[in-house]
DRENPALUM-61740 format. One record per residue: x, y negated, z of N, C-alpha, C in turn; residue number from 1. Coordinates in pm, whole numbers, plus 50000, padded with zeros to 5 digits. Atoms other than C-alpha are relative to their C-alpha. Layout:
N
> X/Y/Z/X/Y/Z/X/Y/Z/NUM
...
//
This chain:
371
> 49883/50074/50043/67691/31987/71164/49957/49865/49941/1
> 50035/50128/50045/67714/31606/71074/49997/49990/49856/2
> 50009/49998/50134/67652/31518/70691/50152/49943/49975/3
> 49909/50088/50047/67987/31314/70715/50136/50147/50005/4
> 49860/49894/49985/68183/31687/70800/49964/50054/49867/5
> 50032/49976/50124/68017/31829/70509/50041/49915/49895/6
> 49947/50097/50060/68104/31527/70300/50198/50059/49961/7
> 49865/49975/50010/68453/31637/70386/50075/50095/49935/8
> 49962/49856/50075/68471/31981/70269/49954/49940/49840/9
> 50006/50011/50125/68368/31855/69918/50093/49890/49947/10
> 49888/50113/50006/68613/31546/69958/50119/50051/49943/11
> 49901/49908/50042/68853/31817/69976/49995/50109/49895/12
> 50003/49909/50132/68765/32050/69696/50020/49877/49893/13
> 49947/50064/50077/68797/31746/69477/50085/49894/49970/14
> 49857/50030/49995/69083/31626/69588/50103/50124/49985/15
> 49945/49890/50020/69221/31955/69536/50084/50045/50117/16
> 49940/49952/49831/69329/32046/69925/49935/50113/50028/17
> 50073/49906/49913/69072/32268/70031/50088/50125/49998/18
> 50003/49841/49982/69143/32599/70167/49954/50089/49895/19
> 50046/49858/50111/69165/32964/69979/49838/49992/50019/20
> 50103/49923/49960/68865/33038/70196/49901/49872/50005/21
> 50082/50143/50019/68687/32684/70151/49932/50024/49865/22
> 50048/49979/50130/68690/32750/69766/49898/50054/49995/23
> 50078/49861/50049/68545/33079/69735/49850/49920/50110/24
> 50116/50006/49943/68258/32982/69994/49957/49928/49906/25
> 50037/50031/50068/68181/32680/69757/50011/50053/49847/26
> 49998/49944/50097/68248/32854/69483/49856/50123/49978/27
> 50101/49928/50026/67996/33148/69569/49860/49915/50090/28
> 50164/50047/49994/67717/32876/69663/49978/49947/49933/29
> 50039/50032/50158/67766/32729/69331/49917/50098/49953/30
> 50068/49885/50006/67691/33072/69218/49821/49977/50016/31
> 50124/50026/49942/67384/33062/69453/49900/49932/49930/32
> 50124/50133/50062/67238/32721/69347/49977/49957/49924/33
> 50029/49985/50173/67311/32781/68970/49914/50090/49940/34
> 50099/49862/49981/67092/33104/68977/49839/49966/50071/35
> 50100/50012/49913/66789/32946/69192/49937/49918/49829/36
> 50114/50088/50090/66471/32825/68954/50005/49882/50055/37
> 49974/50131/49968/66442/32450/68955/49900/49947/50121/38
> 50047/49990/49886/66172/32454/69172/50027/49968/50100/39
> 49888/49958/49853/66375/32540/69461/50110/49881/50036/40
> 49889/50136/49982/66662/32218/69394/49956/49916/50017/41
> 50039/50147/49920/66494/31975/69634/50112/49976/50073/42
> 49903/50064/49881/66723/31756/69849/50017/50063/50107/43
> 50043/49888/49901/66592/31963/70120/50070/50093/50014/44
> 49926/49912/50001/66722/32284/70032/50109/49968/49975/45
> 49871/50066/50074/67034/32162/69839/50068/49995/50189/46
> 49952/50053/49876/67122/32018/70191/50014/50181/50103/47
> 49991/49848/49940/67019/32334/70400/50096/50104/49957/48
> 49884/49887/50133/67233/32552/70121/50100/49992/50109/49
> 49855/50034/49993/67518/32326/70191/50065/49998/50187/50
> 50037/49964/49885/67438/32341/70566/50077/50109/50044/51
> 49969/49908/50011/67495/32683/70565/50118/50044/49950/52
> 49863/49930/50082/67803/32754/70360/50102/49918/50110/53
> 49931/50072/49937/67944/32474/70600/50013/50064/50169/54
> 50006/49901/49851/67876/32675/70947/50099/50113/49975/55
> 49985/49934/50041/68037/32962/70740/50171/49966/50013/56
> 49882/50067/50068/68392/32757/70694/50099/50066/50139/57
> 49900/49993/49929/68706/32894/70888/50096/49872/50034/58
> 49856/50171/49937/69001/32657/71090/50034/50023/49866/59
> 49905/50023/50105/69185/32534/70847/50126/50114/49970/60
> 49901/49920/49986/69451/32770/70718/50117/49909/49881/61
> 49890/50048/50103/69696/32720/70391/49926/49937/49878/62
> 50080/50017/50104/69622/32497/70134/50056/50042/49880/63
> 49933/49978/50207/69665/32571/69750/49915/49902/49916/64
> 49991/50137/50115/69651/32378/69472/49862/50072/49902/65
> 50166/49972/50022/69296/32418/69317/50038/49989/49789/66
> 50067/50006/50107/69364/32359/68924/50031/50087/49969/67
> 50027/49883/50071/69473/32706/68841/49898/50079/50035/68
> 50146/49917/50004/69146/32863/69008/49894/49919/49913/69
> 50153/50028/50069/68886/32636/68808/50004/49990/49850/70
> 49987/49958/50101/68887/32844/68510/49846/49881/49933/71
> 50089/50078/50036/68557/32680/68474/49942/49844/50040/72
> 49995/50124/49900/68623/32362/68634/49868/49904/49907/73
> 50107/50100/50006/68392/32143/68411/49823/49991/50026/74
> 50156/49961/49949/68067/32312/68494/50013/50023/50151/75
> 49962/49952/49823/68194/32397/68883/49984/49826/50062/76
> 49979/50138/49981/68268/32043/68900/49863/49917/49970/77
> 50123/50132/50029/67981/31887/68767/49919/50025/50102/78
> 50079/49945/49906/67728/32123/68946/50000/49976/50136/79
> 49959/50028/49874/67891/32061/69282/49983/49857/50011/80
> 50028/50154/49985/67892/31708/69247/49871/49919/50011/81
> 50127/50070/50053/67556/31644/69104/49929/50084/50135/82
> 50124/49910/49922/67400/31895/69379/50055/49886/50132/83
> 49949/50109/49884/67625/31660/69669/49916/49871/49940/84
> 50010/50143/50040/67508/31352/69484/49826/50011/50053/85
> 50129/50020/50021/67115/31441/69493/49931/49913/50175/86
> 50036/50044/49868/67110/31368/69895/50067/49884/50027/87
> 49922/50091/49954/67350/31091/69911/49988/49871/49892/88
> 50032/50148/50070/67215/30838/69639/49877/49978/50067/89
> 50200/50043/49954/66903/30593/69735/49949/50019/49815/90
> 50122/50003/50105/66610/30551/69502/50066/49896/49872/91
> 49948/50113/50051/66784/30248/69329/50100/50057/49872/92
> 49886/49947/50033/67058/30478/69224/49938/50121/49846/93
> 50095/49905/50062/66775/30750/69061/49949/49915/49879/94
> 50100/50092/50094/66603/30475/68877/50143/49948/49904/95
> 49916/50057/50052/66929/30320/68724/49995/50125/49878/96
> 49946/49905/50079/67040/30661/68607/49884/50099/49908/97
> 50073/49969/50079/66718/30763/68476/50001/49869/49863/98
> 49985/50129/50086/66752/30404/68279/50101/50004/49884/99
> 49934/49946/50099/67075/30576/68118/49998/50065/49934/100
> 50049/49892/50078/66930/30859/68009/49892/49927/49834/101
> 50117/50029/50115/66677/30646/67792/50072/49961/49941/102
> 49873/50048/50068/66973/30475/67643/50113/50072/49943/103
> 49876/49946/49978/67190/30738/67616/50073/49978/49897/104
> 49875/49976/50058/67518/30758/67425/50024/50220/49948/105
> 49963/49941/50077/67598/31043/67221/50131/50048/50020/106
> 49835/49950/49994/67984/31264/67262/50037/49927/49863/107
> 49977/50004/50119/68188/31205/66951/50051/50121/49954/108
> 50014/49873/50126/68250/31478/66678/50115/49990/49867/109
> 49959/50077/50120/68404/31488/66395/50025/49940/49849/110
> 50006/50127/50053/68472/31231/66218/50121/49895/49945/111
> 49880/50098/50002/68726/31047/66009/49985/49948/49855/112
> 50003/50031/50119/68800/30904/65664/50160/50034/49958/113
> 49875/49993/50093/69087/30997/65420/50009/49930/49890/114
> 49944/50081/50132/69277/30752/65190/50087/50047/49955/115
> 49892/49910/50075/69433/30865/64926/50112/49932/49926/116
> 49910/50115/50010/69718/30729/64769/49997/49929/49908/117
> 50031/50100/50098/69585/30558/64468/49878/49938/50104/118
> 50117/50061/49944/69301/30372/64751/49897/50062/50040/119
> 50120/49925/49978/69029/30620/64721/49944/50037/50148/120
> 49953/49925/49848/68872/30677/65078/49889/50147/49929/121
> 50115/49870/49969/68665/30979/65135/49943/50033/50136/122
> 50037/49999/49843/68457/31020/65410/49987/50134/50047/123
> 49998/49870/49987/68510/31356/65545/49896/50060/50080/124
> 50126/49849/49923/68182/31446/65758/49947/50012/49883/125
> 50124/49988/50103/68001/31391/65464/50028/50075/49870/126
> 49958/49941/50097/68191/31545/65195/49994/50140/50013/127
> 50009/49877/50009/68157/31905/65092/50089/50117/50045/128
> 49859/49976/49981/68382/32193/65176/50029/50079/49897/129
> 49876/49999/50135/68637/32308/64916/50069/49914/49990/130
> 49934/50085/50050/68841/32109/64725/49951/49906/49947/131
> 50064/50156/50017/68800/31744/64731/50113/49911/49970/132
> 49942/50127/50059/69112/31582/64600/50113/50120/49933/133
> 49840/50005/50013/69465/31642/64430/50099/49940/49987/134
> 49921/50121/49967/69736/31438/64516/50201/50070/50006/135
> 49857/49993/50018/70095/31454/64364/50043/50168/50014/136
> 49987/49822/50018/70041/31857/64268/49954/50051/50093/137
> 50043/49953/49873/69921/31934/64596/49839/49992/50066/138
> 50140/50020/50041/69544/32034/64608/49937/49985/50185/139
> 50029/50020/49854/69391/31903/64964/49832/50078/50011/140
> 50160/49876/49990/69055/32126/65073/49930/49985/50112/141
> 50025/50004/49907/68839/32083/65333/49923/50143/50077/142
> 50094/49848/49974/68741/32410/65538/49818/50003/50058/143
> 50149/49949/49944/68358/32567/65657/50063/49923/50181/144
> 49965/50088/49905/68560/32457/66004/50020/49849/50051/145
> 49985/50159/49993/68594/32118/65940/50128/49929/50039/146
> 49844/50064/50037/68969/32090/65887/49998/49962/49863/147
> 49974/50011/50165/69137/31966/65585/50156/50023/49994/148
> 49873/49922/50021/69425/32174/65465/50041/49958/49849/149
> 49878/50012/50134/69714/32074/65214/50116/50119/49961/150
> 49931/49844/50051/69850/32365/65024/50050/49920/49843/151
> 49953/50030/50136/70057/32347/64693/49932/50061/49813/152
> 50065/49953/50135/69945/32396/64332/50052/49942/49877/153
> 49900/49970/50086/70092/32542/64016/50045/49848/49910/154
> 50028/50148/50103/69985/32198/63836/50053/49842/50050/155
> 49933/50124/49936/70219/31887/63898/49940/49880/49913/156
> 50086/50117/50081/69970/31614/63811/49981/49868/50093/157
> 49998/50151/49884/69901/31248/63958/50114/49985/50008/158
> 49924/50114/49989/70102/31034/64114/50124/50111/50020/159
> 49891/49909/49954/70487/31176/64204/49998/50024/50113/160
> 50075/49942/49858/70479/31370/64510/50062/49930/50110/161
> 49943/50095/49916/70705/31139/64717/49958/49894/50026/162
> 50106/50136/49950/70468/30854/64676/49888/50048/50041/163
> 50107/50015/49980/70197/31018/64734/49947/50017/50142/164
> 49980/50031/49801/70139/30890/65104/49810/50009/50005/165
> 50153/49943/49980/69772/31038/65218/49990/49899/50137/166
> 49999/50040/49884/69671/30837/65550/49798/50060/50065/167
> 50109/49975/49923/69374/30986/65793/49963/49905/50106/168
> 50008/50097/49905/69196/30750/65994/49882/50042/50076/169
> 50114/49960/49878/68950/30883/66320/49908/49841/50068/170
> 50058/50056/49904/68677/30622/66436/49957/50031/50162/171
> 50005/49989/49894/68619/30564/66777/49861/50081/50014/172
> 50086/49865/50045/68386/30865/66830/50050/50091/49908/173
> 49911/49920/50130/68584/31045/66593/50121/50097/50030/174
> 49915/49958/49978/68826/31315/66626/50026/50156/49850/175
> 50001/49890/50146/68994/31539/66318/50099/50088/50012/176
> 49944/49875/50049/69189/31863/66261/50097/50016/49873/177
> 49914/50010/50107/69453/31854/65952/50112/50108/50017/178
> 49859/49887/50009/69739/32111/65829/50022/49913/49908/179
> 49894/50093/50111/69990/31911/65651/50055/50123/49851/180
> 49980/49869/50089/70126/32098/65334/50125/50062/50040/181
> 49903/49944/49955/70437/32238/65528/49931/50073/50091/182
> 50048/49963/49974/70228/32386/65732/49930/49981/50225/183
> 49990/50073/49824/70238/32154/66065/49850/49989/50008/184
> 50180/50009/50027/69871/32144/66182/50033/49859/50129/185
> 50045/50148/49932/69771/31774/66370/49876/50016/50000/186
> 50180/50004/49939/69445/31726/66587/50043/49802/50029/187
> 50053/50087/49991/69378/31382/66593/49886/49942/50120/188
> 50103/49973/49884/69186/31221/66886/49950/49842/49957/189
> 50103/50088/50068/68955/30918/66840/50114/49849/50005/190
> 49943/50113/50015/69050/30571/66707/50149/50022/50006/191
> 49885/49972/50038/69355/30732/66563/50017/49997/49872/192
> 49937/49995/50148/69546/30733/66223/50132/50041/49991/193
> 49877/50002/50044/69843/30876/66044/50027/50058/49838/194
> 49950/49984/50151/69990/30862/65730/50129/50078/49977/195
> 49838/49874/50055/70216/31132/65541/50016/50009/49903/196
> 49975/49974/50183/70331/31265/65217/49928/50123/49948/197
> 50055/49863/50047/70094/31486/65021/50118/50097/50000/198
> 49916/49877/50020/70401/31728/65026/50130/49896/50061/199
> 49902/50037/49956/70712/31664/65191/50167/50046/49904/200
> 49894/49934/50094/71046/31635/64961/50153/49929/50126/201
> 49841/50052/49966/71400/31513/65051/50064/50069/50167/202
> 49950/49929/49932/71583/31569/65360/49935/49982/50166/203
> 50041/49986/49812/71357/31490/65665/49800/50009/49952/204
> 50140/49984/49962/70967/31524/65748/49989/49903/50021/205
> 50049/50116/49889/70807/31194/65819/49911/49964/49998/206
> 50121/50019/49974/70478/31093/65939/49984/49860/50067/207
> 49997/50119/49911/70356/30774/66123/49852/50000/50052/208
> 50121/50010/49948/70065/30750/66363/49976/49886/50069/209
> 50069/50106/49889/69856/30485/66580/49893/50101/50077/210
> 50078/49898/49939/69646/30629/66845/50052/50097/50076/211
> 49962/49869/49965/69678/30983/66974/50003/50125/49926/212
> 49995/49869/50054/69802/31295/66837/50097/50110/50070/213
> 49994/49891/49931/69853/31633/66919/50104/50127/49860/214
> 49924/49950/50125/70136/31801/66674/50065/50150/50085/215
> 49925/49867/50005/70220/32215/66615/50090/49989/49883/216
> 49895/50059/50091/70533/32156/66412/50049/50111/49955/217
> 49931/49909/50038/70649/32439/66186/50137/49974/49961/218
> 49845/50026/50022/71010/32402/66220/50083/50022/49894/219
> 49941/50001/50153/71239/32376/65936/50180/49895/50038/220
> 49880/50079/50008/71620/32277/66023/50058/49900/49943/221
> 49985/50094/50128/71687/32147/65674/49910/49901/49977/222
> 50162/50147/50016/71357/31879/65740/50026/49987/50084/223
> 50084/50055/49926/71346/31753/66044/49876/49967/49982/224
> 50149/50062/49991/70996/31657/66138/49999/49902/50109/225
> 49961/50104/49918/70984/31310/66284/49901/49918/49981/226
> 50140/50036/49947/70661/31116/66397/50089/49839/50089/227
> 49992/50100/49965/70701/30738/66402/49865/49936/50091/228
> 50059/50135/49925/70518/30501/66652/50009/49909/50078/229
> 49960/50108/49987/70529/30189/66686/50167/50017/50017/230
> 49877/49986/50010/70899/30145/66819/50074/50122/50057/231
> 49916/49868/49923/70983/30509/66915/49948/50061/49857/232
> 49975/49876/50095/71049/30786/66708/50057/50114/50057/233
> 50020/49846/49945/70975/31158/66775/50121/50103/49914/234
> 50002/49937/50097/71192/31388/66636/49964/50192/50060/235
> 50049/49891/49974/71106/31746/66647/50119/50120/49981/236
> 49871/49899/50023/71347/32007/66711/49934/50164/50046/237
> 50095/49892/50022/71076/32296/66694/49908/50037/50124/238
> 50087/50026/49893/70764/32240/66919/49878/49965/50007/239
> 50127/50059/50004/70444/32117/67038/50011/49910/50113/240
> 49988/50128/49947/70384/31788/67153/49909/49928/49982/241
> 50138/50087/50006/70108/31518/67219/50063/49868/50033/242
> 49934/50190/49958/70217/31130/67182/49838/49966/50017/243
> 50108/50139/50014/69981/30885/67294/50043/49824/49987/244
> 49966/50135/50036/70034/30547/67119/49920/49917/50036/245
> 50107/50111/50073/69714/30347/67127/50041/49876/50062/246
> 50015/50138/50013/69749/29981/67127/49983/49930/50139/247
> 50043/50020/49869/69557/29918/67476/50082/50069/50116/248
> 49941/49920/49850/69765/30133/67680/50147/49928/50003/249
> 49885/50050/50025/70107/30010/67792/50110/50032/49978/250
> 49857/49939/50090/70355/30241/67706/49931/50143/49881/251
> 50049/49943/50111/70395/30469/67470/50033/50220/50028/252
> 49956/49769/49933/70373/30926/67637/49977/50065/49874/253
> 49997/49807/50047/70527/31194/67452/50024/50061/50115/254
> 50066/49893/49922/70404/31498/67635/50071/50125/49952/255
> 49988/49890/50033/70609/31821/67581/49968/50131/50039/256
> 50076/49923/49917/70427/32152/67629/50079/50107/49877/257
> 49887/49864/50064/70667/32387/67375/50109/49941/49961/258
> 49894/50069/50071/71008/32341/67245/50073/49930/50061/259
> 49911/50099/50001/71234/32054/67219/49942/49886/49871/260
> 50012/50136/50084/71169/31698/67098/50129/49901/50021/261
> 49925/50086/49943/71421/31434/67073/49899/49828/49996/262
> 50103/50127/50003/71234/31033/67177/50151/49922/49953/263
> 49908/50082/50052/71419/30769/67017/49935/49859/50015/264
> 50055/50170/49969/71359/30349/67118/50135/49936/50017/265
> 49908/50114/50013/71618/30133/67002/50132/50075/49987/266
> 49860/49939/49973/71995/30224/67088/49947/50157/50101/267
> 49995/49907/49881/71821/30464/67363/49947/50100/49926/268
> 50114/49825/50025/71683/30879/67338/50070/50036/50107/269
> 50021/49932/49828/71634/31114/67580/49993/50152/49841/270
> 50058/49904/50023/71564/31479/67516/49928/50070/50086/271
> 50048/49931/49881/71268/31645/67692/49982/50117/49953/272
> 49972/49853/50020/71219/31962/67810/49814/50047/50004/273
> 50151/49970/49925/70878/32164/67865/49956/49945/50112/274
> 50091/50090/49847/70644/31953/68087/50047/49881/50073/275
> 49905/50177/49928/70856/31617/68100/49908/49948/49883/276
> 49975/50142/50120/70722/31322/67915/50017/49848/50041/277
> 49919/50110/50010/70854/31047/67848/49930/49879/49997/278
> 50048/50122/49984/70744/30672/67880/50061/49892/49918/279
> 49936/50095/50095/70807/30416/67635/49921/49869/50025/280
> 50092/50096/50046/70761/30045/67669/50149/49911/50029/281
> 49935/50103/49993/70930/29726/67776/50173/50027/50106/282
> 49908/49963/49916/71158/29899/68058/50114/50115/49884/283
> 49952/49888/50093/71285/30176/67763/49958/50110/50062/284
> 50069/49890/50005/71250/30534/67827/49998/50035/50138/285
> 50033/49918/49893/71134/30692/68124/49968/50137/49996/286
> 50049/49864/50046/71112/31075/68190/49965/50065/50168/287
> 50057/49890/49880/70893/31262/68436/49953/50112/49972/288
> 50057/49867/50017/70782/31590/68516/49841/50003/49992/289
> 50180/50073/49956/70376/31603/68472/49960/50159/49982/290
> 50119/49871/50021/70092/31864/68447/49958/49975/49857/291
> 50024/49989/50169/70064/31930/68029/49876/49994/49948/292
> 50108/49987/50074/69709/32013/68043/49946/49849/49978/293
> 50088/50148/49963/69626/31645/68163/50019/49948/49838/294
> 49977/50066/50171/69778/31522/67835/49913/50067/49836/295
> 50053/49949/50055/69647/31759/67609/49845/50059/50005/296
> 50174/49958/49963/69279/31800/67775/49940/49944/49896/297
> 50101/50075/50083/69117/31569/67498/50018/50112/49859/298
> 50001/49837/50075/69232/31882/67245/49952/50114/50022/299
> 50037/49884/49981/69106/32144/67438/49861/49981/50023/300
> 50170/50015/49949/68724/31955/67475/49972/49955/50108/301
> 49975/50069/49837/68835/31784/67801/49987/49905/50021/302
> 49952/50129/49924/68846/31485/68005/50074/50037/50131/303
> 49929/49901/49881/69112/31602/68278/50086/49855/50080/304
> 49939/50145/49914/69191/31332/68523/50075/50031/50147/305
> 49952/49986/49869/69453/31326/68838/50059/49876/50049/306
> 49999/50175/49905/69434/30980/69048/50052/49931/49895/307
> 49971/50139/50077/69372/30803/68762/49860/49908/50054/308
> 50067/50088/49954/69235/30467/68811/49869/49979/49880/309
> 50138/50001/50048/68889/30356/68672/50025/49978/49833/310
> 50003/50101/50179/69011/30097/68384/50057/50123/49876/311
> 49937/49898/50051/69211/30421/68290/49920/50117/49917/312
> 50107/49932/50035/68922/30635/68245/49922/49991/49868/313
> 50139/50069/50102/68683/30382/68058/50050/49976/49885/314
> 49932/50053/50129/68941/30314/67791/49952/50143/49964/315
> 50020/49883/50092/68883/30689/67702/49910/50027/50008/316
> 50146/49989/50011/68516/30703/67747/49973/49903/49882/317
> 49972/50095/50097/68559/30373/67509/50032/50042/49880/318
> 49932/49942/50099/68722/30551/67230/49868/50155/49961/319
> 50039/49872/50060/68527/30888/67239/49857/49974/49997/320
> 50143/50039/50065/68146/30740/67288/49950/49859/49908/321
> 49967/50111/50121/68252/30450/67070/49897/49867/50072/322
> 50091/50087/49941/68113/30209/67294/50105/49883/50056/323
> 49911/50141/49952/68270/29834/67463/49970/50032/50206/324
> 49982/49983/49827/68355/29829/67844/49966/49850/50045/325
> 49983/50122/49951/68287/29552/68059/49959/50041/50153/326
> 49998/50075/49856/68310/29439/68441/49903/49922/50093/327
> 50088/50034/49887/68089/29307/68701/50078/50000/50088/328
> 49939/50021/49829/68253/29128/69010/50154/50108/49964/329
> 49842/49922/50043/68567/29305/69103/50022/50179/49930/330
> 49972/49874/50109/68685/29606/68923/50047/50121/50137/331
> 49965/49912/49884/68668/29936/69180/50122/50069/49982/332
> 49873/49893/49971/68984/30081/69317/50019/50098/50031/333
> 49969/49823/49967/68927/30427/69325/50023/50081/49930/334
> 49904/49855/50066/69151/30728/69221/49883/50076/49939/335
> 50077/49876/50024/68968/30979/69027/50051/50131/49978/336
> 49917/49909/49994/69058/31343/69037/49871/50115/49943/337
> 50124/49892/49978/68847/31603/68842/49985/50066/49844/338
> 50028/49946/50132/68766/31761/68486/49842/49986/49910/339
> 50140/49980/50034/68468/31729/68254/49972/49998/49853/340
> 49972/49962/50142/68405/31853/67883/49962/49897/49933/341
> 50015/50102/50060/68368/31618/67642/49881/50001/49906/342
> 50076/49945/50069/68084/31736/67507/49820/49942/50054/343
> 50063/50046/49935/67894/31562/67794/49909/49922/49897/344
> 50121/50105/50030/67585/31304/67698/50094/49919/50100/345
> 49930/50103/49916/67752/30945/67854/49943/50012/50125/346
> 50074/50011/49872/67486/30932/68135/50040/50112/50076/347
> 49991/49923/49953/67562/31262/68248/50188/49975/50056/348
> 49852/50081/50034/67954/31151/68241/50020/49911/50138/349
> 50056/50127/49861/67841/30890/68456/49973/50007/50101/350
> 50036/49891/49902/67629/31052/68661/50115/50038/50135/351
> 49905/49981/49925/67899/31208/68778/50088/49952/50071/352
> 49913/50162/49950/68140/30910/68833/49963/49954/50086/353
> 50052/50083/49912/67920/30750/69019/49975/50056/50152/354
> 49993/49953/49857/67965/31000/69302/50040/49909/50107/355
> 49877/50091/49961/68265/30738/69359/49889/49878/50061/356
> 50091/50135/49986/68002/30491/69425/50023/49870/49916/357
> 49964/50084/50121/68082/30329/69121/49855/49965/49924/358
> 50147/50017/50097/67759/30199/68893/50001/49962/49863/359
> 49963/50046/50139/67732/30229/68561/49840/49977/49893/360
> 50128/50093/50079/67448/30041/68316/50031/50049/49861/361
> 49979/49970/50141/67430/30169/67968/49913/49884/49897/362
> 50062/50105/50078/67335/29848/67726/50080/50007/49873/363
> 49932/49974/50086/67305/29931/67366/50144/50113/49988/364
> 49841/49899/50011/67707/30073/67335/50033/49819/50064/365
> 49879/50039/49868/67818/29897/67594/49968/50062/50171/366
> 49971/49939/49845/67900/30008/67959/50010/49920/50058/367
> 49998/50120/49910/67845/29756/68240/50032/50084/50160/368
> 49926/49942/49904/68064/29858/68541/50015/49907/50075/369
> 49942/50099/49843/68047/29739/68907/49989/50055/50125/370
> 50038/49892/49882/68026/29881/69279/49909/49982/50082/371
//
């Protein structure tokens, strides 16, 4: 068989087309060529393997939709890629990406700072765990997990509890964990912030973020819970939900994956349902149906991408290895479609990317991108 039919069958597993019976073959020569000593993973074999599983392939039959089988999609995915990639880069390509490795970049972790509402910050990797502040009766704690939980206490001391506005702020590389003292828990994702009330009094919940967040909202009729950014406003009518605000992007997605939210921008709202979100920018609101995990993958340890474009990508590689993007010549137009934990080393990240025939240069913390 030609290398360009082979090519195809992996075209199609990560475009998510392939055949039942396409999968499982690559699926059990993953298996195979994850199990072989290293020894054995020359170009050579690798090829022969793939050779073989490809003689093996039935006509085409029905396709299915590939992201509910890849329970383990970010190791299936990489493995497959990187084992296709070893025969189909030149020498040029080897030498670059060994060049990233010496450079490498680092995941991010986390990482944030808390201001308190008389100024104080605190830097929370570095601080101890227990109790590390009290703010307007309400004693804030940081756990052995590396959350920080607001609970109430008997002693009404400091400032009054209605001023006392706490704000969390995530550097780029940075991502944090928080339970509010009502008992709403917020994940935070990098080069994010939001400010709240050590304790929530009067007749609504309100919070304000920049960035991205990821909110389990313990419902409360008599509070609303309502999540400002920029010019939209969330309100929560008992749910879970992921806005992404940041600055660089051009509108503004709430993501609903439980519940009911109401979006609010100007005279306009919408109400979505499970697995609509909404679009906020210059046009007002927009509402589509989407896939939930895509939105919420950077919570679960993800990078989960479906034909997104490059610049799309690098903004969130930008944010989580805290590094600057830049361009070379024109900027490549190709879809990406695929999963990969975030837990990656950048080069390896890359690596992968560059299946696309994309090239990526690691200088210092910056990324030099061209084709």
């Amino acid at each position: 068989m030609e290398k360009d039919q082979i090519k195809l069958v992996f075209q199609k597993f990560n475009d998510g087309i392939a055949t039942e019976d396409e999968v499982a073959l690559l699926e059990s020569w993953y298996l195979k060529y994850n199990e072989e000593p290293a020894n054995r993973l020359t170009p050579e074999y690798i090829e022969q393997d793939i050779m073989e599983v490809y003689h093996l392939l039935p006509k085409p039959a029905k396709t299915i939709s590939l992201w509910p089988r890849i329970v383990a999609a970010a190791s299936v995915v990489l493995v497959l890629s990187l084992g296709f990639y070893v025969f189909h880069h030149q020498q040029a390509d080897k030498e670059l990406f060994a060049q990233n490795k010496l450079h490498d970049l680092a995941p991010g972790g986390n990482k944030a700072v808390l201001t308190l509402a008389n100024g104080k910050q605190i830097v929370l990797t570095n601080v101890s765990n227990g109790n590390i502040a009290t703010q307007g009766g309400t004693i804030i704690s940081k756990t052995a997990d590396g959350e920080l939980v607001y609970h109430s206490s008997k002693e009404k001391n400091g400032l009054p509890e209605e001023s006392a506005l706490n704000t969390i702020t995530t550097p780029r590389g940075g991502q944090y964990h928080l339970i509010l003292s009502d008992g709403t828990q917020v994940w935070l994702n990098a080069a994010s912030s939001i400010k709240y009330p050590a304790v929530f009094r009067g007749t609504e919940r309100r919070v304000e973020i920049t960035g991205e967040a990821y909110f389990e909202v313990v419902y409360n009729k008599n509070q609303p819970f309502k999540v400002l950014s920029g010019s939209q406003t969330t309100e929560d009518l008992g749910t879970h939900f992921n806005i992404n605000a940041y600055d660089d992007e051009q509108t503004v997605k709430t993501t609903l994956v439980e519940g009911s939210v109401k979006v609010l921008n100007g005279a306009n709202n919408t109400i979505l349902k499970p697995g609509q979100q909404s679009s906020v920018g210059t046009h007002g609101i927009n509402v589509l149906t989407v896939n939930t995990q895509e939105a919420i993958a950077w919570k679960n340890g993800f990078f989960l991408f479906k034909n997104a474009d490059l610049q799309t990508i690098m903004r969130q590689l930008s944010r989580w290895y805290d590094v600057d993007i830049s361009y070379e010549g024109k900027i490549p137009e190709h879809l990406f479609t695929g999963d990969m934990h975030r837990n990656l080393k950048a080069s390896e990240l890359l690596e992968l990317l560059s299946f696309y025939k994309v090239h990526f240069k690691i200088e210092g913390r910056k990324i030099i991108v061209n084709e």
